[in-house]
Structures are given as C-alpha cells and as structure tokens.
C-alpha positions in Angstrom: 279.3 52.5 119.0 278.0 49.5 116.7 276.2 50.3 113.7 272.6 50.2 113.1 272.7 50.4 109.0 275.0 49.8 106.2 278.1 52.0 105.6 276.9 54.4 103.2 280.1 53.5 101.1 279.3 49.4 101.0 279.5 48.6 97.5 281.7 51.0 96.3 285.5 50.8 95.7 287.2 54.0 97.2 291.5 54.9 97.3 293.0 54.4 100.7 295.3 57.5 101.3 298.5 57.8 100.6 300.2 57.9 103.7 298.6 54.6 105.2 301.3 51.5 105.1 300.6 47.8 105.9 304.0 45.8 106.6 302.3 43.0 104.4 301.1 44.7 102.0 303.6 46.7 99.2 301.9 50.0 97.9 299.0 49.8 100.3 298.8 53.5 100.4 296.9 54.6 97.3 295.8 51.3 96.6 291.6 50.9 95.5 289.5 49.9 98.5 286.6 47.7 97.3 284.4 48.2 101.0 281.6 45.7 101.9 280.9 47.3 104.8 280.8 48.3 108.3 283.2 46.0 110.3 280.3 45.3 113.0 277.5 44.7 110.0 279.9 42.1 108.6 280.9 40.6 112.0 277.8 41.2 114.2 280.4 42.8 117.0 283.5 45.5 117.2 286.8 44.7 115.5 288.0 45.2 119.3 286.1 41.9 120.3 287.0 39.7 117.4 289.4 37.6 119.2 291.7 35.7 117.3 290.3 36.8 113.8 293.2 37.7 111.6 291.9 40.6 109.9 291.5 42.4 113.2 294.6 41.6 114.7 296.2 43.0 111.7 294.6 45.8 112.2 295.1 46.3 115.5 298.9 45.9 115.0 298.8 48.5 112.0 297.0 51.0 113.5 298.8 50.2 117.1 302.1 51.4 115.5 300.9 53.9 112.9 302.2 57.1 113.2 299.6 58.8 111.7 296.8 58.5 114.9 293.8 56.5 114.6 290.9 56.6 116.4 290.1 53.6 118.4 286.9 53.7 117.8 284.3 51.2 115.6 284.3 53.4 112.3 286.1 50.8 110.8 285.3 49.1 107.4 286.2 45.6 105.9 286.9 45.0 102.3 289.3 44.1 100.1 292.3 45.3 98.0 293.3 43.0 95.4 291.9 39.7 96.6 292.5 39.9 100.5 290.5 41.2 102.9 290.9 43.9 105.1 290.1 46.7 108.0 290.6 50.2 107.4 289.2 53.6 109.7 287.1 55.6 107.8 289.9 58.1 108.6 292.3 56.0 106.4 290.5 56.5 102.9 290.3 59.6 100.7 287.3 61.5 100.5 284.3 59.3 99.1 282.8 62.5 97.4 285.2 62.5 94.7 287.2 58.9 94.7 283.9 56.9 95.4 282.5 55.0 92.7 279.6 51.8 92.4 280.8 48.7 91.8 280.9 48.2 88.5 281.7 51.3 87.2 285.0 53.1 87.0 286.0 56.6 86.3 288.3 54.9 83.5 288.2 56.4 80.0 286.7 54.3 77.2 289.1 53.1 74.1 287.0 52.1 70.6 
C-alpha cells in the first residue's frame, strides 16, 4: 500500500542493522542511514514499479537473495549512506526510538 504522508523518520539519519549486507557496498551493515523518505513519496509509485531505476533493482536483487526475509511489501525508504543513494525495509534499520536523530544533530560528545 502507497503512502499518504511522509515517513515519520524523513529527516533523520538512523543505523541500518548489523546483519544487512549489500554486495556493493563494504560495511553496509551498521552503517548511518540518512532517510528522506518513503520510497513512493520520493518516487510517486512502489519500488516494485520503478522499472529500470537502479536503486530499485538493487534492491530488489539484495533483498531477493537476503537470507534474512524481507517483506515484499512498500515500507521501503530511500536515502543515503555516505553519498549514494539507496532503499532499505523499514525492517532493515535499528530501532528509531533510540538510534534516530534530526538532521543536524548527533549524539556525538562535544570536545572544548
């Protein structure tokens, strides 16, 4: 089912789980998710209809073969890690309660 309103995790940056691999991407597991948003909000339509968009098909060969079961469903979110773009189920990321932060701000400790 498409989405009506915005993920309420766009805008944050959130850690993908440790488990989750991408055979692109080294360390994608634990890696910081910075979401924009639903897939379908981005796209205007399901991951599952975006023909020939790399992004998707990535993620439909990722998930395809991951071992860990993912729904194949549209609770999917695009963002980025590092500077490339992405899709990850909601499934993939750690719980946003407690690894969820706004842009902008980071659980970091301060140095003076």
């Amino acid at each position: 089912m498409l989405h009506n309103d915005p993920s309420p995790l766009a805008g944050t940056t959130v850690r993908i789980k440790e488990h989750v691999t991408h055979a692109q991407v080294d360390n994608f597991g634990g890696a910081e998710f910075r979401v924009e948003d639903w897939w379908d909000c981005v796209s205007g339509d399901s991951w599952m209809n975006a023909k020939g968009n790399p992004a998707c098909l990535v993620y439909a060969m990722r998930t395809g073969s991951a071992t860990y079961g993912v729904p194949m469903d549209d609770e999917v979110l695009y963002g980025k890690v590092g500077g490339f773009g992405h899709l990850l189920h909601i499934s993939e990321l750690e719980d946003k309660d407690t690894n969820a932060t706004q842009t902008g701000e980071t659980n970091e400790p301060t140095t003076s």
